[in-house]
TORKOL-4160 file (C-alpha; in steps of 0.2 Angstrom, whole numbers, padded with zeros to 4 digits, m for minus):
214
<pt num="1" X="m1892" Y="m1054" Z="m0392"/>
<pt num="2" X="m1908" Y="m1056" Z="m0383"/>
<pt num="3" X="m1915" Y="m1040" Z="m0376"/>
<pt num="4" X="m1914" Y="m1042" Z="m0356"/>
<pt num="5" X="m1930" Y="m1036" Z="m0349"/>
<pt num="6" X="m1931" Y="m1029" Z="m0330"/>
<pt num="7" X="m1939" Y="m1040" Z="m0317"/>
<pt num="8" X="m1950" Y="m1026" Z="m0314"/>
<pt num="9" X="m1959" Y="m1026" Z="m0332"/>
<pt num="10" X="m1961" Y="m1046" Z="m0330"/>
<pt num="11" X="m1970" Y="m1046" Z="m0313"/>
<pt num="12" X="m1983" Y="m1031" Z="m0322"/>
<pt num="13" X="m1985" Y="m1044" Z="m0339"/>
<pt num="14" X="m1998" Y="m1055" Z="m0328"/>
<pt num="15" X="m2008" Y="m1041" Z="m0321"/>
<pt num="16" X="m2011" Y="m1034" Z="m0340"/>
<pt num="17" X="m2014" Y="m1053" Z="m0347"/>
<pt num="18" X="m2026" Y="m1053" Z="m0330"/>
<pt num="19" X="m2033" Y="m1037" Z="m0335"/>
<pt num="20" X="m2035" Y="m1039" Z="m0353"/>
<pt num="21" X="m2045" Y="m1055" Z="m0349"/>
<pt num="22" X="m2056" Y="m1047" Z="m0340"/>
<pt num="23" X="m2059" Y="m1035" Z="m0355"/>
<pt num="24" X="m2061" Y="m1050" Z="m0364"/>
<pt num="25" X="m2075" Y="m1059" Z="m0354"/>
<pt num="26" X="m2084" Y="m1040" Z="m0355"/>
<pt num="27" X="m2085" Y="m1040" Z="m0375"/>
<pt num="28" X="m2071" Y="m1027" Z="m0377"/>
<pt num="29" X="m2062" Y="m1027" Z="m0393"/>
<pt num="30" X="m2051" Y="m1014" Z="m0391"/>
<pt num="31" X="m2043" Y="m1003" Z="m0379"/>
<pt num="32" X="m2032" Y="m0987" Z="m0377"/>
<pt num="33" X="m2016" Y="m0987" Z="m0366"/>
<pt num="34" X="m2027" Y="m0972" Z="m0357"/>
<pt num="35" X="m2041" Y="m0986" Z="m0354"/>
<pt num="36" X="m2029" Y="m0996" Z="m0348"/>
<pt num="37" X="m2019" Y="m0985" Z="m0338"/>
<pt num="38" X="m2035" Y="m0981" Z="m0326"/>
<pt num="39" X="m2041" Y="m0999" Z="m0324"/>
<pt num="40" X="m2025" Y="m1004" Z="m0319"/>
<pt num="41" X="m2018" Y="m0991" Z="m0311"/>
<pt num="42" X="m2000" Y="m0989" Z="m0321"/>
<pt num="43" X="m1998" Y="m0974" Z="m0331"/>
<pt num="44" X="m2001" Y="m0975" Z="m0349"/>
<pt num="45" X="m1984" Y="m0970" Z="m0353"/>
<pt num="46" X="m1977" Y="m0984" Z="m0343"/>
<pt num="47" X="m1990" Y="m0997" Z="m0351"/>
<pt num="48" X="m1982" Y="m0990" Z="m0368"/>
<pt num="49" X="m1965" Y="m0993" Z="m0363"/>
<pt num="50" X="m1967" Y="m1011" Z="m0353"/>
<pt num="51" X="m1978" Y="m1016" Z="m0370"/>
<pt num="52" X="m1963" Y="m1009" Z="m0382"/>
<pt num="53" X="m1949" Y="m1022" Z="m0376"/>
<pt num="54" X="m1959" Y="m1034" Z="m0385"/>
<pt num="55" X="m1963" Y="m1025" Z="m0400"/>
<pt num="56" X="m1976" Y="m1011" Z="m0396"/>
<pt num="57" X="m1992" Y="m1021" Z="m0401"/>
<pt num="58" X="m2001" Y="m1004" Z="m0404"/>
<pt num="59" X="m2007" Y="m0994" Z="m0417"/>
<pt num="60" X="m2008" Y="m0973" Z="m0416"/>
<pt num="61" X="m2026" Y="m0969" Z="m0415"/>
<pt num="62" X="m2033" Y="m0986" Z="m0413"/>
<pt num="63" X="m2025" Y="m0992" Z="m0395"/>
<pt num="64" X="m2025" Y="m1010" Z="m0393"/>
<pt num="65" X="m2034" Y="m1025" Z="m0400"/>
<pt num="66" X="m2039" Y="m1035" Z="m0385"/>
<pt num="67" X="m2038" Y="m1051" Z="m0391"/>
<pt num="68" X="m2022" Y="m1049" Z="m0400"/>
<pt num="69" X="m2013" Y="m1042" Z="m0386"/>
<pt num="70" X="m2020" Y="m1053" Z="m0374"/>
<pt num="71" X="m2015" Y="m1069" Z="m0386"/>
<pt num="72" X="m1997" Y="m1062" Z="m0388"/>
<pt num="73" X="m1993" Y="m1058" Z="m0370"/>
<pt num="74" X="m2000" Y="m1076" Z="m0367"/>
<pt num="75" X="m1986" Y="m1082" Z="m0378"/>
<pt num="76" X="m1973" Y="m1069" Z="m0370"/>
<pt num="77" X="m1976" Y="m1077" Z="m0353"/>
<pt num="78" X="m1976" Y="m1097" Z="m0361"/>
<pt num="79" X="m1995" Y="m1097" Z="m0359"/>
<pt num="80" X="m1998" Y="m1104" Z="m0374"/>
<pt num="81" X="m1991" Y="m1122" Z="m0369"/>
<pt num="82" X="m1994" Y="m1134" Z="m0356"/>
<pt num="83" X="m1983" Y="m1135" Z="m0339"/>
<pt num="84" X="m1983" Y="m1151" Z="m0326"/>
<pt num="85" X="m1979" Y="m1148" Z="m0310"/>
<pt num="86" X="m1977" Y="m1159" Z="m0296"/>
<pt num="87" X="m1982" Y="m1152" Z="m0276"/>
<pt num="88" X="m1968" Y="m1157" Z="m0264"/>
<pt num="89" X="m1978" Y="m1155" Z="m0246"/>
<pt num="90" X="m1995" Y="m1160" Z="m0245"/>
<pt num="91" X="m1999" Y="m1152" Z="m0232"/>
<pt num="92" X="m2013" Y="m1138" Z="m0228"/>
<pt num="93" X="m2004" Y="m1128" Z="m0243"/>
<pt num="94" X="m1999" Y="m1141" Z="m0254"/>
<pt num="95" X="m2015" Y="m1146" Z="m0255"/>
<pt num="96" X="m2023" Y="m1131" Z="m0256"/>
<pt num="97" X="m2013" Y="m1128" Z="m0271"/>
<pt num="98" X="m2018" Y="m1144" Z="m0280"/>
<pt num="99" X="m2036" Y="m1138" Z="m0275"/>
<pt num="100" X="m2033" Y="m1121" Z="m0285"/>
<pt num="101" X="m2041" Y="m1127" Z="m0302"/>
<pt num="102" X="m2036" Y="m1109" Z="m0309"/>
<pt num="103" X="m2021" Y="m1117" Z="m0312"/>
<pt num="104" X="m2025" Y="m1126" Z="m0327"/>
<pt num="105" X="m2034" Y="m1115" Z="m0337"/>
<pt num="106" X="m2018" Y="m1106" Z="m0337"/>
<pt num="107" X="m2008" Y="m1123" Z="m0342"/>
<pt num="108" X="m2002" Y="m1127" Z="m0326"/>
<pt num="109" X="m2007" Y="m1144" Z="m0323"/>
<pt num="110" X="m2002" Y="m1153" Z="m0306"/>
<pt num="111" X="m2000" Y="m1170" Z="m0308"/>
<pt num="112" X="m1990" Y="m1175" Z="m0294"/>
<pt num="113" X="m1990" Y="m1174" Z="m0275"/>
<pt num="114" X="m1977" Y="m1180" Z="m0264"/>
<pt num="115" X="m1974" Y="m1180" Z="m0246"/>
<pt num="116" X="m1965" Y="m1191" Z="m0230"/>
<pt num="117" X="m1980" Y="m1192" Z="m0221"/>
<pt num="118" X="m1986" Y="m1211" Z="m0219"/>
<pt num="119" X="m2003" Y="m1204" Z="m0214"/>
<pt num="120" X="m2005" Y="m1197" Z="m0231"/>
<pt num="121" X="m1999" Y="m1208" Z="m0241"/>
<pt num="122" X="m2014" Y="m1215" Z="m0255"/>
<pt num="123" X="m2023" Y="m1199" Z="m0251"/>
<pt num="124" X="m2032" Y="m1192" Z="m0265"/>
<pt num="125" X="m2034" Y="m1173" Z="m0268"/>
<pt num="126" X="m2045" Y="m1169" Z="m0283"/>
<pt num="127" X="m2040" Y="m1185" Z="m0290"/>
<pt num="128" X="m2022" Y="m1184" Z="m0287"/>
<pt num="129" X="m2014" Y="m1196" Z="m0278"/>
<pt num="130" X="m2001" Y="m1193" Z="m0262"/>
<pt num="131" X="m1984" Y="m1202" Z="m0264"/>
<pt num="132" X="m1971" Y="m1205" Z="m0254"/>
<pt num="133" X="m1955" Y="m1196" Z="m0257"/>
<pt num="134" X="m1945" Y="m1211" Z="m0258"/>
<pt num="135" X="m1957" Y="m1214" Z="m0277"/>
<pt num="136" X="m1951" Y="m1198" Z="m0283"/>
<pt num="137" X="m1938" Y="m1205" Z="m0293"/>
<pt num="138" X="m1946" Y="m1217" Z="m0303"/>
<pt num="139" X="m1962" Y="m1204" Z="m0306"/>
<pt num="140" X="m1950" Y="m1193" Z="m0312"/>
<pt num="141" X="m1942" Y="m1204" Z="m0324"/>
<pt num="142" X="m1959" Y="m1209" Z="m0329"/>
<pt num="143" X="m1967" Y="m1191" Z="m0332"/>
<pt num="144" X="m1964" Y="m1176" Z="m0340"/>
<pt num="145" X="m1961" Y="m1163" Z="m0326"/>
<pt num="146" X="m1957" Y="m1144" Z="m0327"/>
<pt num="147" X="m1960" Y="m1137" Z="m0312"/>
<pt num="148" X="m1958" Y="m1142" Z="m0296"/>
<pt num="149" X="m1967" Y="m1133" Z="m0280"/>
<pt num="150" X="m1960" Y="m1133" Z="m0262"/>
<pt num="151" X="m1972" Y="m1132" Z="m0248"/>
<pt num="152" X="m1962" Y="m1140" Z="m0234"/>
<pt num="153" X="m1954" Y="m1134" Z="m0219"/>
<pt num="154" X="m1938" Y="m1123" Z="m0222"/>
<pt num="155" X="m1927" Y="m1135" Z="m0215"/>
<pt num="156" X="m1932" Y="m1149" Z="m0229"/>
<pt num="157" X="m1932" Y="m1136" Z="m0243"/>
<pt num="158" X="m1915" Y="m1134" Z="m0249"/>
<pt num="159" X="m1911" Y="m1152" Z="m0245"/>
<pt num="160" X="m1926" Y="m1158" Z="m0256"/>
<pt num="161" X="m1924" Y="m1144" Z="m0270"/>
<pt num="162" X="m1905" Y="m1151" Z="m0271"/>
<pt num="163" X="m1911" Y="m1168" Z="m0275"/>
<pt num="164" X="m1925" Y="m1161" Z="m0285"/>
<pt num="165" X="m1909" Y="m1153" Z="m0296"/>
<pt num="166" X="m1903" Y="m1170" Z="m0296"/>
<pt num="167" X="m1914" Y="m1179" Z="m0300"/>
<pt num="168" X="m1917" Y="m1167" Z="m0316"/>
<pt num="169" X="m1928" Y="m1152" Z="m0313"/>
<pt num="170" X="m1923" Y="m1135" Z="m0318"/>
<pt num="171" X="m1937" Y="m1124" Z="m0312"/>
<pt num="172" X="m1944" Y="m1124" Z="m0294"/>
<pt num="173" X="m1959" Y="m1112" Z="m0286"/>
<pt num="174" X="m1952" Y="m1110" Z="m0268"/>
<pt num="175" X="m1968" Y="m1110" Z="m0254"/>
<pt num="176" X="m1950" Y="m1113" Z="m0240"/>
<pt num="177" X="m1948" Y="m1100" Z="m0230"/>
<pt num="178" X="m1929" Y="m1099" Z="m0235"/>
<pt num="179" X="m1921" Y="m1091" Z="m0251"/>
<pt num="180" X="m1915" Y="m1108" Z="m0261"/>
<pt num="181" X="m1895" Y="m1108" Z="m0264"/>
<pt num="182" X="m1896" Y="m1116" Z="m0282"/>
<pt num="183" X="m1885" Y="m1119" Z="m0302"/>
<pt num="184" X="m1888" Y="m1104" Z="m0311"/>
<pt num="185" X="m1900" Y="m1114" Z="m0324"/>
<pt num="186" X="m1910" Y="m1120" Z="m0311"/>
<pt num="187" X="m1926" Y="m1105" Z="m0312"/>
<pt num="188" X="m1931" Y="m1101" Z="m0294"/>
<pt num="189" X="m1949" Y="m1091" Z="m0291"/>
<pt num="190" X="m1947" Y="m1088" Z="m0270"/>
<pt num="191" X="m1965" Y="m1083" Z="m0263"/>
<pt num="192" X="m1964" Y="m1076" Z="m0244"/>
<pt num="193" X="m1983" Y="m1074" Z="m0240"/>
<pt num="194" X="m1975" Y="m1066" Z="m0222"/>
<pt num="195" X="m1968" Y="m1053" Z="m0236"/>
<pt num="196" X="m1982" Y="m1047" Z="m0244"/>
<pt num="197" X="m1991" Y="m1047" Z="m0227"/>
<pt num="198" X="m1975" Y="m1035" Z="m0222"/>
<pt num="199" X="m1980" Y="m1027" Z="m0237"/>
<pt num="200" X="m1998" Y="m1023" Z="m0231"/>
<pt num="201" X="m1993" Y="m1019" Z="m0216"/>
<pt num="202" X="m1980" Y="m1005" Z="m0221"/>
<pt num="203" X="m1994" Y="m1000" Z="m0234"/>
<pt num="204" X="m2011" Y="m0998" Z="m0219"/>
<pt num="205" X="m1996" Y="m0989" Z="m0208"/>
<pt num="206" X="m1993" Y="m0977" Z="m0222"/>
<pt num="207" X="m2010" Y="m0975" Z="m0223"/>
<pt num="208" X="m2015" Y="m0972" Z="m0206"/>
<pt num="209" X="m2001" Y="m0958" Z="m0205"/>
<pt num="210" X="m2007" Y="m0949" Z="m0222"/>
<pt num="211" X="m2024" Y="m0949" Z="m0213"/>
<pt num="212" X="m2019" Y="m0940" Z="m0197"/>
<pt num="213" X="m2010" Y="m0928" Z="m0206"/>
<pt num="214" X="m2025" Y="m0920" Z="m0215"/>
């Protein structure tokens, strides 16, 4: 039985490959967990334990070979292979999104965009072409597609993602400003930008309180 890992240690596996990158592009060929631990700001500790649900990847005394470590959380987090994703909104975010050539070097390769807007149907957005909803069908049957992205209104979004179900996709990164009611195999990644401006908000607040207490 597969090892289930905290949703906690998952969301700190892209800051380490981020990190480790970094180290990369430097000319770093090896680090300790306490090296680590200060550029990212997580106890060493907790680096060795996040690091030892997969299998540790360190040695006593030596600390961590960069590149391997940075080529095995690649393959933890399904770097290693190639994802198409299709952008369902192409709107102001939708395309910025499709702009975001990050993406790619990372294996995420958007090769669709959809909307219902006549206006922006034929559009091209670094040489992806807007299509119309009503084509999604056929594109689909067409294309390989892993991911799909939501960036519509709320009131479209579960309608659409439904469909999307449908029509055969099983994982969906959620832009909608509405938590996505879907079949347990269908992976759902919900981002709330207002959130994490919350977030912020709580965090300066904290801030600004610790500040008039000294």
């Amino acid at each position: 039985m597969e090892k289930e890992i905290s949703q906690a240690v998952i969301r700190r596996m892209p800051r380490y490959y981020r990190y480790l990158g970094e180290l990369l592009d430097d000319g770093v060929e090896r680090i300790s967990s306490n090296d680590l631990s200060t550029r990212m700001r997580v106890t060493a500790s907790q680096i060795r334990q996040d690091l030892n649900n997969f299998g540790g990847f360190g040695q006593q005394g030596y600390g961590y070979n960069v590149k391997y470590l940075y080529d095995e959380i690649g393959k933890i987090m399904g770097m290693n292979q190639q994802h198409n994703i299709i952008v369902v909104g192409a709107g102001k975010l939708g395309q910025a999104l499709a702009n975001y050539i990050k993406f790619e070097k990372r294996g995420f390769v958007i090769i669709g965009l959809f909307d219902v807007n006549p206006a922006l149907k034929g559009i091209s957005v670094r040489g992806i072409k807007v299509r119309m909803l009503d084509e999604l069908e056929d594109f689909l049957k067409e294309n390989q597609v892993d991911i799909a992205t939501l960036t519509l209104p709320k009131e479209k979004a579960d309608e659409v993602a439904n469909m999307l179900v449908d029509l055969g996709i099983n994982a969906i990164w959620n832009f909608a400003h509405l938590d996505l009611q879907l079949p347990d195999h269908v992976v759902v990644e919900n981002v709330h930008l207002s959130d994490s401006l919350m977030q912020l908000s709580y965090n300066i607040v904290k801030t600004e309180k610790s500040k008039d207490k000294k």
